[in-house]
N, C-alpha and C positions, 0 to 999 in steps of 0.2 A: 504494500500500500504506500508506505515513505515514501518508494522507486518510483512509482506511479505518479506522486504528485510533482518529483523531484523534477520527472521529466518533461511534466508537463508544465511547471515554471520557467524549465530552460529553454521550451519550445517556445513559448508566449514570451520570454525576453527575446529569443531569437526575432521574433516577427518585430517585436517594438522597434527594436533599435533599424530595424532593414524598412521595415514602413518609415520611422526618423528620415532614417536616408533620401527616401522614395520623397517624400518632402517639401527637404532642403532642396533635391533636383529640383523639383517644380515651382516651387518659391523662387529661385535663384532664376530659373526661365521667367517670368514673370513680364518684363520688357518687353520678351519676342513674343507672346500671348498678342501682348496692346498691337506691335506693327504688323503682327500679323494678322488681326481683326478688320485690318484695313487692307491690306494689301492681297489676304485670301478669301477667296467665299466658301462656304460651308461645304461647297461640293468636292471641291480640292481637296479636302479636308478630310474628308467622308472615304473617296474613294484614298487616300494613301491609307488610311486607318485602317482600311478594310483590306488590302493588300500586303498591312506589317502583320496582321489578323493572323492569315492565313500563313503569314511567314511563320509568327509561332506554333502554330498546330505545326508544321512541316519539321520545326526546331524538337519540338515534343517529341514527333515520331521517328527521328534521328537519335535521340537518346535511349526509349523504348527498344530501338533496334539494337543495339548496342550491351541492352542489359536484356535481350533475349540471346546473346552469344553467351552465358556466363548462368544460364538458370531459367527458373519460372521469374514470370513477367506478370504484376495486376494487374488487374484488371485496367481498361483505356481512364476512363473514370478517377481509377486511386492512382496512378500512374501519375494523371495530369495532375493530380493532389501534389503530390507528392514533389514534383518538378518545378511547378510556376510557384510553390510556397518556397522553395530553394532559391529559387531565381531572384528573390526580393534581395539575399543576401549580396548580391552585386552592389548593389545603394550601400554597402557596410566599404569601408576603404578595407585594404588589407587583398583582395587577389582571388582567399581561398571558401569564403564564405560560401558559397553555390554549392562546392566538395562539401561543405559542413552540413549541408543543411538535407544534400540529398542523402548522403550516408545515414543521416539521422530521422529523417521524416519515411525514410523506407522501409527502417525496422518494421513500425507498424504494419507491413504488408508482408515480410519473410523476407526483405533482401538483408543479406550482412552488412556489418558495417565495411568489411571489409570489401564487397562485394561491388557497395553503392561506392565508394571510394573510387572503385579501381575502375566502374563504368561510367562516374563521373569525369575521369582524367580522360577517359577516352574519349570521351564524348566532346568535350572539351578541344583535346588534337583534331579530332575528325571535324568540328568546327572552323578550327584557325587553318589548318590544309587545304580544305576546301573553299574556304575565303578568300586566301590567298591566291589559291588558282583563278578563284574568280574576278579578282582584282586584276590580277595580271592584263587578265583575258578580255576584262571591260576597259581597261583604260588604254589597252595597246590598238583594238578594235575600234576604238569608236575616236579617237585623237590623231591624226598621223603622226605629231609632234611629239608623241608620248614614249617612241622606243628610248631615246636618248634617256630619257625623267626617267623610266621606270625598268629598262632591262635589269637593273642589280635586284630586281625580285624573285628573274628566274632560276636561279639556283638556289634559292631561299625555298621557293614555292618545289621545286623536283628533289631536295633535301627532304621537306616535310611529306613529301611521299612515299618516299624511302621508307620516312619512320612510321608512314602508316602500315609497311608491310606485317601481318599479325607478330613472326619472329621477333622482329625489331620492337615492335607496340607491348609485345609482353613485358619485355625488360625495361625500356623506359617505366610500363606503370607498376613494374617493379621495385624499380627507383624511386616513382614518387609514394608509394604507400611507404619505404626506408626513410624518407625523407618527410613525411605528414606522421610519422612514427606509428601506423596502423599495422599493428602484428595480424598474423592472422595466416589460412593456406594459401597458398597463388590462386588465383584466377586468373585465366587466359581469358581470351578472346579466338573469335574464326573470321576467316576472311569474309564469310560471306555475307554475315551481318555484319562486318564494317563496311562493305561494300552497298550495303543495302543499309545502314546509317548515311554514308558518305552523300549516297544519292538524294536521300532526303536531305540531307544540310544545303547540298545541290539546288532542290525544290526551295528550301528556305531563304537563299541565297538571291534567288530568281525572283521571292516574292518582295523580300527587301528592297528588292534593284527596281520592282516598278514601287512601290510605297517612292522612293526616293526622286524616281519619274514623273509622280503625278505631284509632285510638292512643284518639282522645275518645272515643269508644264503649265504650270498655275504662271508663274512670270513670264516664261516667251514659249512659244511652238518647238517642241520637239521632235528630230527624224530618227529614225530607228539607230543610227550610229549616236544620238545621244542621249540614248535609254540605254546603251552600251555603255557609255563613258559616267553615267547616273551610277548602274552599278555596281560597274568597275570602283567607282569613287566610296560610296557607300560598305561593300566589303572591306575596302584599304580601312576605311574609317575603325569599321568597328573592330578591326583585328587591333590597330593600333592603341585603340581605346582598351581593348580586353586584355593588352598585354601591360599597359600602364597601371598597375596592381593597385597601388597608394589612392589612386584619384577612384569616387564612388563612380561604378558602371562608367571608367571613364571619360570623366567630364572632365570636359577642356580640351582634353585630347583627343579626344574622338574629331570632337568639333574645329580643331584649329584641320587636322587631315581631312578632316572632309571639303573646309572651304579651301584648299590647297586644289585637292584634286577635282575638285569642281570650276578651276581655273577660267578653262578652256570654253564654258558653258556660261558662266556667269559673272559678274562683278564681283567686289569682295562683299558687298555687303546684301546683296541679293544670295549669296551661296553662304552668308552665316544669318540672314534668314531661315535659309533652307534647313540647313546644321540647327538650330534652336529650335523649329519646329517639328523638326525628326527628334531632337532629344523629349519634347515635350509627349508626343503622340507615344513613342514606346514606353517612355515611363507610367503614361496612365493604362495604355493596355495590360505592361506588365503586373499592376496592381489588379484590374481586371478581370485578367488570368486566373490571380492566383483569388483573389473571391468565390468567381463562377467556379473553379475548379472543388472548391473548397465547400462550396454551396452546395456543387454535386456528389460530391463524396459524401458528405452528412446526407444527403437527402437518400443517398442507396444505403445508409446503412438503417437510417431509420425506419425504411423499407425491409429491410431486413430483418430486423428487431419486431417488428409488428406481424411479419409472418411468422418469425419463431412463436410470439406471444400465441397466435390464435392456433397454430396446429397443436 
């Protein structure tokens, strides 16, 4: 009983302090709300919302995939619990909150901790690889000007594919559960569900790159080479944001690389419009998410509960 409450104190601090976070983001956006009130109409609005939307379900089913190479998998439902409640922990500065939160909120369904660990990290690589590749691929496609700016990613980007190979991917998240000090038996992984993660992050990547689309769109006309270079921009952004550990869900950084690589498409101050209102739209999904997810889970189990009652 003590263990029960223990954990569900440390669960409910976990959320306080990542909702705090979630916040401060939005508070601090506050400015680009007012110029973007005037400068977007609700339609704009609507449809990137609904295109980051779909990028997170895609983002969900990347990770889901990833911890079917490694065991049983919950239900879609407690999955999404269990994932977008993790995800708040990005808003905590520090890197490793998201690991923290999935290892820990997955018990409650039979993943270990060790297990949630080591398909968080992967899930994690399989995101910034395949980001990477997409960045590459968007800013080299849609820019001609861009081999110069950006060739020094392509060995960055065929490096990080390397280390997707399963061999190589065991042992890195080998290294990181030595290094997050998570004892426990190995868990591998197989190629086939990282390959069928990989391609959903693919999916989620694709959905990102028009949300980022229809924000530019909103200021001048877009041709298909600049829904390329949108998100080519928009992956660079968020890897470099994700790797910036210190800064919450990195902020600043995300947004100084995003209005860099949006050069070529926009002014400076029209592409950290864009940047501010991308920060704002996913941080209110991300709370979203994790509600509705959250909302859904309690509602299946109290369904649950009420047919034990009556049989």
């Amino acid at each position: 009983m003590r263990g029960r409450v223990r954990r569900r104190v440390l669960d409910a601090a976990f959320l306080v302090v990542a909702l705090a976070g979630l916040g401060w983001t939005l508070a601090s956006q506050a400015g680009a709300l007012r110029s973007a009130w005037h400068r977007l109409d609700a339609g704009d609005v609507l449809a990137a919302a609904g295109w980051a939307a779909l990028g997170l379900v895609a983002q969900l089913v990347s990770w889901r995939a990833l911890l079917a190479s490694a065991g049983p998998v919950p239900s879609f439902v407690d999955s999404a619990d269990v994932y977008f409640r993790a995800q708040l922990g990005k808003y905590v500065p520090g890197g490793v909150w998201t690991v923290v939160g999935q290892a820990r909120f997955g018990g409650a369904h039979g993943v270990s901790r060790t297990r949630g660990t080591v398909v968080a990290l992967g899930a994690l690589a399989v995101l910034l690889v395949v980001g990477g590749a997409v960045a590459v691929a968007g800013l080299l496609a849609g820019s001609p000007g861009a081999v110069a700016r950006w060739s020094w990613l392509l060995p960055l980007v065929a490096l990080g594919a390397a280390c997707l190979a399963p061999p190589v991917l065991d042992r890195l998240l080998a290294l990181g559960l030595r290094v997050l000090r998570r004892p426990g038996d190995a868990v591998t992984v197989h190629g086939g569900q990282v390959a069928r993660s990989a391609a959903a992050a693919l999916a989620m990547w694709v959905a990102f790159g028009l949300h980022a689309t229809a924000l530019v769109a909103a200021l001048r006309p877009v041709t298909a080479a600049d829904a390329l270079l949108a998100t080519g921009a928009f992956a660079l952004a968020w890897v470099v944001g994700l790797l910036v550990v210190v800064a919450p869900a990195g902020a600043g950084a995300r947004e100084a690389a995003l209005v860099v690589a949006l050069g070529p498409l926009l002014d400076r101050p029209d592409a950290l419009l864009v940047a501010l209102v991308s920060r704002v739209l996913m941080a209110v999904l991300d709370a979203a998410a994790a509600g509705v997810a959250a909302g859904a889970a309690g509602a299946v189990r109290r369904r649950g509960a009420r047919r034990t009652a009556g049989a």
